[in-house]
C-alpha positions in Angstrom: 78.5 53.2 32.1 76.1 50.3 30.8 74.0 48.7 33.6 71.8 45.9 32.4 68.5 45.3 34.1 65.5 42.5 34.3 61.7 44.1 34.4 58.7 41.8 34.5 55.8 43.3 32.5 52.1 42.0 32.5 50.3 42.9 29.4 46.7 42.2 28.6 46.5 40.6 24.7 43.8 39.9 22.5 43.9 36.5 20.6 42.6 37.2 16.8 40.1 35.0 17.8 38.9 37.1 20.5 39.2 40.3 18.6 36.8 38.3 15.8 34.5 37.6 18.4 34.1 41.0 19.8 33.5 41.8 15.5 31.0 39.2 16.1 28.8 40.8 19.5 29.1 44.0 17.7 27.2 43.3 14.5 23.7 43.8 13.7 21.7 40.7 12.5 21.7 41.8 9.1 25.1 42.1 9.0 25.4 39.3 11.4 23.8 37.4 8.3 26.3 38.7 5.8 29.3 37.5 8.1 27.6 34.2 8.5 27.4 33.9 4.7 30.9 35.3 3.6 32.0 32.6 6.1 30.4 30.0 4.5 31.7 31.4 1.1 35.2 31.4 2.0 35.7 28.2 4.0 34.9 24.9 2.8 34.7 23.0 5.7 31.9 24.6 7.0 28.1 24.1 6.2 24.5 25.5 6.8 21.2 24.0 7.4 20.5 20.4 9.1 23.1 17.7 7.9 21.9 15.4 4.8 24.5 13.2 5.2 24.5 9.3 7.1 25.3 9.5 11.1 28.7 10.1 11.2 29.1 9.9 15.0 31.3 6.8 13.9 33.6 9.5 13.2 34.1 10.3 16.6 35.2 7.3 17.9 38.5 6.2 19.7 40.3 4.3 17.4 43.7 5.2 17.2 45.6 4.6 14.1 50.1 4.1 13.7 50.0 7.5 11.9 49.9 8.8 15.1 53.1 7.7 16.4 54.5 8.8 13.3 57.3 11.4 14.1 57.0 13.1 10.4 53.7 14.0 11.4 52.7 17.5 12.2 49.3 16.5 13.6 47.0 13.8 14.8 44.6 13.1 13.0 42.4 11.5 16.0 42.2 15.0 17.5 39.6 15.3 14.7 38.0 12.5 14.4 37.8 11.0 17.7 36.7 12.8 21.0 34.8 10.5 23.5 32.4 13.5 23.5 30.1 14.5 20.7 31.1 18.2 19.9 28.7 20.6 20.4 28.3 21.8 17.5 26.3 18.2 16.6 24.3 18.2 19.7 23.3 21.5 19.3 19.4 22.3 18.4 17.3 25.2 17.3 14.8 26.6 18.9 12.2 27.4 16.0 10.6 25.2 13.7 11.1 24.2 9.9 8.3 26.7 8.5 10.4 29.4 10.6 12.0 30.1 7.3 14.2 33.2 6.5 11.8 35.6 5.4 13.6 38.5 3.2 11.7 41.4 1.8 11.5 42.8 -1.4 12.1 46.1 -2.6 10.8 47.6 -5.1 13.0 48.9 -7.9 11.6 52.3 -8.1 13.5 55.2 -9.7 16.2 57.2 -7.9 15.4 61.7 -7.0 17.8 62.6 -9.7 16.2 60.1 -12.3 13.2 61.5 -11.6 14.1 65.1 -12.1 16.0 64.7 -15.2 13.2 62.4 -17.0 11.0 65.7 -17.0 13.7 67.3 -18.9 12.3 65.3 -22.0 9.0 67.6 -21.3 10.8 71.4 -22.1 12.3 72.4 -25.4 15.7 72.8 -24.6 18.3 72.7 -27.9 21.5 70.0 -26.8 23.9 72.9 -25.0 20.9 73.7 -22.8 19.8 70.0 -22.0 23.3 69.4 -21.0 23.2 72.6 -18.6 20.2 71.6 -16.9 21.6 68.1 -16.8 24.1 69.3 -14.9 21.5 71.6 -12.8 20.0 68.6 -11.9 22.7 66.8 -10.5 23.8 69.7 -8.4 20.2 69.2 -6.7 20.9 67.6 -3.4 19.0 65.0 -1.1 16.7 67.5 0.0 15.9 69.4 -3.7 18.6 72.4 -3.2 21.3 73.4 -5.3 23.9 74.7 -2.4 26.5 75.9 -5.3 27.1 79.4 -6.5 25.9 79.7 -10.1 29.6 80.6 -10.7 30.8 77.4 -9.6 28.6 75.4 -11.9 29.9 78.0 -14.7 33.3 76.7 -14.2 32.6 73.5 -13.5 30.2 73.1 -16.9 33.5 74.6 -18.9 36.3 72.3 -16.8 34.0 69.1 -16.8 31.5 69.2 -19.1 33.6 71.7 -21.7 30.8 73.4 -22.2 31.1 77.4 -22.5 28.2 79.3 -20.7 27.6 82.3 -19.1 26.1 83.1 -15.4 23.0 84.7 -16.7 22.4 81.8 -19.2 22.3 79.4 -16.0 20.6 81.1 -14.0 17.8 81.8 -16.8 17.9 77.7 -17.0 17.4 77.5 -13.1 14.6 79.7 -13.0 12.6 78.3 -16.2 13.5 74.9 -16.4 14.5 73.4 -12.7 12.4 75.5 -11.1 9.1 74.2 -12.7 10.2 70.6 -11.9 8.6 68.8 -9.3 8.6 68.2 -6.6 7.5 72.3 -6.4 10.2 74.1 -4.7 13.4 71.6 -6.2 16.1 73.4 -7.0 16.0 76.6 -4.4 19.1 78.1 -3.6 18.1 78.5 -0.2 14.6 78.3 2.1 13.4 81.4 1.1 13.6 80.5 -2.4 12.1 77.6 -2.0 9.2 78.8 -0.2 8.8 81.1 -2.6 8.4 78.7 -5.5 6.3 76.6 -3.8 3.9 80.1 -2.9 3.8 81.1 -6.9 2.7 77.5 -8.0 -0.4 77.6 -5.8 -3.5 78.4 -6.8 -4.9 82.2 -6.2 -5.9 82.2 -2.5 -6.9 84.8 -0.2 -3.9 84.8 1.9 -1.6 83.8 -1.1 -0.6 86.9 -1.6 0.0 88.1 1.9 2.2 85.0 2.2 4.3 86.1 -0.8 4.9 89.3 0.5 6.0 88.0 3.7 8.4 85.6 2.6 9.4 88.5 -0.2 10.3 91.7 2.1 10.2 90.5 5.3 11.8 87.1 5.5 14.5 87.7 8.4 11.4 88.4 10.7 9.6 85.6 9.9 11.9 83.3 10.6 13.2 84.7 14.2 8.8 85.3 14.5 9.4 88.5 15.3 5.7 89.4 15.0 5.4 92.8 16.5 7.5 93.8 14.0 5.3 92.5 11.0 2.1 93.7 11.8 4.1 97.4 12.0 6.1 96.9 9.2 3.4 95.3 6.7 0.5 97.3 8.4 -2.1 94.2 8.9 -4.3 92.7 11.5 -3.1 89.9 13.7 -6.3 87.7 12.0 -4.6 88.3 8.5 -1.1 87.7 9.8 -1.9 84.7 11.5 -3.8 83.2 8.3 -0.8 83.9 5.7 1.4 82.4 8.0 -0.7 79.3 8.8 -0.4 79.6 4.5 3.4 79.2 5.1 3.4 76.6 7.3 1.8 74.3 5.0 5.1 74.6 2.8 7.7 72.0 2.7 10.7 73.1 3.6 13.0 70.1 1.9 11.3 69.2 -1.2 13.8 66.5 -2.0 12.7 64.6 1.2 9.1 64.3 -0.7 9.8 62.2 -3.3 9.1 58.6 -2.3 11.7 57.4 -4.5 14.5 58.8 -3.1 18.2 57.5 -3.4 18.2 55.8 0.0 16.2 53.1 0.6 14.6 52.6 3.7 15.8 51.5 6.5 14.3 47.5 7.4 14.8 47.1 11.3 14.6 43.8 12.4 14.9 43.2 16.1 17.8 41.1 17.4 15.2 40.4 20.4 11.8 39.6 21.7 10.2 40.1 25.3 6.6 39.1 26.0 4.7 39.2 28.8 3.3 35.6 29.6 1.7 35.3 32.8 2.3 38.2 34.0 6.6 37.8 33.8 9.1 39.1 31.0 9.8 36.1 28.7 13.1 36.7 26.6 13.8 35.2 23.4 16.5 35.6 20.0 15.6 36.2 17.3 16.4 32.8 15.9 18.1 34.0 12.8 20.9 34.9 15.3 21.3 30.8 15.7 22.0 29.8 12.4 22.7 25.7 12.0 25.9 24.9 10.9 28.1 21.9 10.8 31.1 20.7 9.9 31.2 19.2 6.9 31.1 15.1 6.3 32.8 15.8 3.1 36.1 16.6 4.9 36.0 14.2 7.8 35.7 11.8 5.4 38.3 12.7 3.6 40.5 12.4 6.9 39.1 9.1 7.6 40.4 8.2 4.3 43.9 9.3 5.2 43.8 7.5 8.7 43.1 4.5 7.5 45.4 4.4 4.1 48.6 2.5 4.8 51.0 4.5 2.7 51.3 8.5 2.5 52.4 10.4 0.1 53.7 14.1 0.5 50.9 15.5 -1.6 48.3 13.7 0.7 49.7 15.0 3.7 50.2 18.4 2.2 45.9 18.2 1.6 45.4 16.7 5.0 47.2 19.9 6.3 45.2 22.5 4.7 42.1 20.6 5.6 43.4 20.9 9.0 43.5 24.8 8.7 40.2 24.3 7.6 38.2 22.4 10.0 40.3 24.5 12.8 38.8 27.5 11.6 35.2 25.9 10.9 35.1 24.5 14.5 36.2 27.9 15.4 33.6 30.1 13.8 31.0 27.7 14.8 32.0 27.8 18.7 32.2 31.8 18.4 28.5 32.4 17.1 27.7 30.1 20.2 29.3 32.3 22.4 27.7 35.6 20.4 24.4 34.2 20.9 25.1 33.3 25.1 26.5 37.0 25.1 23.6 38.4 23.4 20.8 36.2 25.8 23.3 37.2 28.9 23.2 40.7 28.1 19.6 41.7 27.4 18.0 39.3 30.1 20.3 41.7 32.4 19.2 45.2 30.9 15.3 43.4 30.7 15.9 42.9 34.7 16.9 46.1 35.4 14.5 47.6 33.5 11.3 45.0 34.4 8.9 47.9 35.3 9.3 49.7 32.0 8.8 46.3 30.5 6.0 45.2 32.3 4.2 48.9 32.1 5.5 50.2 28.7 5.8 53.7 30.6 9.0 56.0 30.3 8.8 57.2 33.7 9.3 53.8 34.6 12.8 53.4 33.6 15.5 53.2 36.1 18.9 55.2 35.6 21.7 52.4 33.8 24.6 52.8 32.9 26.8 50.2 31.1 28.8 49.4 34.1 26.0 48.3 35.7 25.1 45.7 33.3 29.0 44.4 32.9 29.2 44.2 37.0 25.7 42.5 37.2 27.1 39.8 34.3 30.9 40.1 35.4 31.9 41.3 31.3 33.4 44.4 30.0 31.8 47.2 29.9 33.0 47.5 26.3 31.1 44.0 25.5 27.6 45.5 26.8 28.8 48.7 24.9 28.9 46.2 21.8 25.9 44.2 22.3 24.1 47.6 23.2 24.7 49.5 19.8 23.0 49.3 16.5 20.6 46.4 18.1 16.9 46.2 18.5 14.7 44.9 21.0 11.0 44.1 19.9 8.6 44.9 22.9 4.6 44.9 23.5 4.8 48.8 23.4 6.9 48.3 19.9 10.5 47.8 18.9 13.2 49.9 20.4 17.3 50.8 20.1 19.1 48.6 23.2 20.7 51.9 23.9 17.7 54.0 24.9 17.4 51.7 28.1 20.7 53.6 29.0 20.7 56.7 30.7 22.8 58.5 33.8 21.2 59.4 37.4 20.5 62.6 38.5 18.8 63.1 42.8 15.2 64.7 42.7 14.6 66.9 45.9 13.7 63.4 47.6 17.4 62.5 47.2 16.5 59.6 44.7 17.9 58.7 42.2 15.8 59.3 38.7 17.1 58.5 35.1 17.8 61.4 32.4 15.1 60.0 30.1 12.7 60.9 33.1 13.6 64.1 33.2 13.9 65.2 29.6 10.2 63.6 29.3 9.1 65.8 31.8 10.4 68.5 30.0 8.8 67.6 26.8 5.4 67.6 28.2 5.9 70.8 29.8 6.2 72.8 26.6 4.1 70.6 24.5 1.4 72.0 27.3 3.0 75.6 27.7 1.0 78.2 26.4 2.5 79.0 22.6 1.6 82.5 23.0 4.0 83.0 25.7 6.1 80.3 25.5 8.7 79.3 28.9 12.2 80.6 28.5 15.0 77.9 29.6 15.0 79.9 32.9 11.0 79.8 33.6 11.2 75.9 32.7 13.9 75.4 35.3 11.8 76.7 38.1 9.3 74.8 36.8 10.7 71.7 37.0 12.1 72.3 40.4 8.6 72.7 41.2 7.9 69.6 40.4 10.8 68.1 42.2 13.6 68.2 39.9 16.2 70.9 40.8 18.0 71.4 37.6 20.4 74.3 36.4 19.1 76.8 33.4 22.2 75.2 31.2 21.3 71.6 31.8 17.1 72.5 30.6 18.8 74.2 27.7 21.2 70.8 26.9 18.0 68.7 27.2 16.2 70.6 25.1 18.2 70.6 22.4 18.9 67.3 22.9 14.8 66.7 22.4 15.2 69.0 19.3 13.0 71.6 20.5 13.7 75.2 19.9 14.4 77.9 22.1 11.2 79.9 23.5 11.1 82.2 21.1 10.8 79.9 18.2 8.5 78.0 19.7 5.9 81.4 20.0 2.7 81.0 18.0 0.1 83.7 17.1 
């Protein structure tokens, strides 16, 4: 039996003009900047800087025209030009001055890694087969100078790619007197102890040279876990001598690749989205004003609608070009009204996370900031908590105790023994301090550190020291031991 039935659903919808606004919040102000010009790029109605035009606040006047009344058409065109208002979009000003100009920084053109390493191919006498081959070496080499292939690998991929025909031992002659005299010393490693090695045979004759060789040679596995009972049994030495080829070792880099200054990434130019001072002894906030750009509408195509209002006769080719000028100018005033609303969101936002935070801003000390989570920012400014989430990420803040991610100020609340509330970031710098001040010939194990800490006031389980440890990238106690 077929029943029919009525159900009333209420479902929550984003507009595309809300989902491009929420794009908007999200971006960084570089990025901001490449939206901002795209936009400009691909709609004509829209322009940057000040207006060069004549006042056109004529334009917005309340004169209304037949065309109006006209049933054929789709529009009226005093919805855009006439409002008894001046949009805001004319009244709106800037708060920097003309020699605040867009400064944008140059980088230099540089070589990349891999350029670099196979320009010193030109320096061997290698016949055309074993050019290609080390060619090929070189672009194995990754970011940080290691080839992570099996020579057998590059073998087949020389004969499937390249179509040349070479042999395992051939390579691998190649790597060792070619790309391993290369620098940076130490590029082409198969894995750290390679490396180190390299890096060990290209020094000069030292004292402890040799020793260090040795280590990294036959006893490599207990180096690395610093088993060091075990070496001075196994290699028969003094703790003096151990502790002096090993200092020898330290001085070793342990990704070549990252050495080169000319690397394939450029580096990274952070320019903060805001600025708080201190000015008589309160938090002043500011943006940066490269997240206001000026724009206006542009005269061009009011004009041109004037012209249309006023013309006695229209043809269907005019009002065709009146209609996509329409489209135009809706999606100018649009974009326009949205970076407005980016830039309140923005200012909302931060002046909320710089209140909660006020001591840390006013002190520049770690300790000082409060436990925040996003929820408390979107209750305190009555948003989402995915719009603070947005405005949070990828955004900088510059400070008198220098420029910082939004999202550090974020942290969750754990109780002390008081029963207060204290922030993670508290706690994990506690932490840090700890073993930066333990002694590293007996350094604390995760379960010495936790009754440390509670010690000090902050009852925490083994597991959580070991999460916020790693979480500081510091290694576990015995990795951390020093002779």
């Amino acid at each position: 039996m077929l029943k029919q039935s009525l159900q009333y659903k209420l479902h929550q919808k984003l507009s595309p003009q809300q989902i491009q606004l929420m794009k908007l919040i999200q971006l960084p102000i570089m990025a901001f900047e490449q939206r901002i010009k795209q936009e400009l790029e691909e709609n004509i109605a829209l322009d940057s800087g000040k207006e060069e035009t004549e006042d056109i606040d004529d334009l917005y006047d309340n004169t209304h025209d037949d065309t109006q009344d006209n049933e054929n058409d789709d529009f009226n065109v005093d919805d855009y030009l006439s409002d008894d208002e001046i949009p805001d979009y004319r009244t709106k000003a800037n708060n920097y001055s003309p020699d605040d100009e867009e400064i944008i920084m140059p980088y230099a053109a540089g070589i990349t890694f891999h350029q670099h390493l196979k320009s010193q191919l030109n320096t061997f006498r290698l016949d055309e087969q074993e050019y290609e081959v080390a060619k090929f070496l070189v672009g194995s080499v990754d970011d940080s100078g290691y080839i992570r292939r099996d020579i057998e690998d590059i073998v087949d991929d020389l004969a499937f790619i390249q179509n040349i025909t070479t042999t395992p031992k051939e390579v691998a002659r190649l790597l060792k007197k070619v790309i391993h005299k290369l620098d940076p010393v130490g590029v082409g490693a198969r894995d750290l102890r390679e490396t180190l090695l390299i890096q060990l045979k290209r020094k000069k004759e030292k004292p402890n040279r040799k020793l260090a060789i040795e280590i990294i040679e036959k006893t490599f596995e207990h180096f690395v876990k610093k088993h060091y009972k075990k070496l001075l049994d196994k290699l028969d030495i003094s703790e003096e001598q151990l502790k002096k080829a090993v200092k020898e070792i330290e001085k070793l880099n342990p990704k070549p690749g990252g050495s080169y200054a000319g690397n394939n990434k450029l580096a990274e130019q952070i320019i903060p989205d805001f600025t708080i001072r201190i000015v008589d002894g309160e938090l002043e906030l500011t943006l940066n004003s490269r997240n206001a750009p000026e724009m206006h509408i542009s005269s061009t195509y009011t004009n041109m609608l004037k012209g249309y209002k006023e013309s006695k006769e229209k043809s269907k080719s005019q009002k065709d070009a009146v209609q996509f000028i329409k489209q135009k100018l809706d999606s100018a005033k649009w974009f326009i009204d949205a970076v407005r609303q980016r830039q309140q969101t923005l200012l909302l936002t931060m002046n909320s996370i710089m209140n909660h935070q006020k001591k840390f801003f006013l002190t520049g000390d770690i300790l000082n900031i409060k436990p925040m989570i996003l929820k408390d920012i979107a209750d305190d400014i009555h948003m989402d908590v995915s719009t603070v989430s947005r405005v949070a990420n990828s955004k900088y803040v510059n400070t008198p105790y220098g420029t910082k991610l939004i999202k550090e100020f974020f942290s969750e609340s754990m109780k002390n023994a008081k029963g207060e509330d204290v922030s993670t970031r508290e706690i994990k710098k506690i932490l840090e301090t700890v073993i930066e001040e333990e002694n590293k010939k007996k350094p604390l194990t995760d379960e010495k550190l936790a009754l440390l800490l509670k010690e000090k006031g902050y009852p925490i389980a083994r597991r959580t020291i070991a999460k916020y440890r790693e979480q500081l990238d510091l290694p576990v106690a015995r990795l951390r031991k020093k002779l």
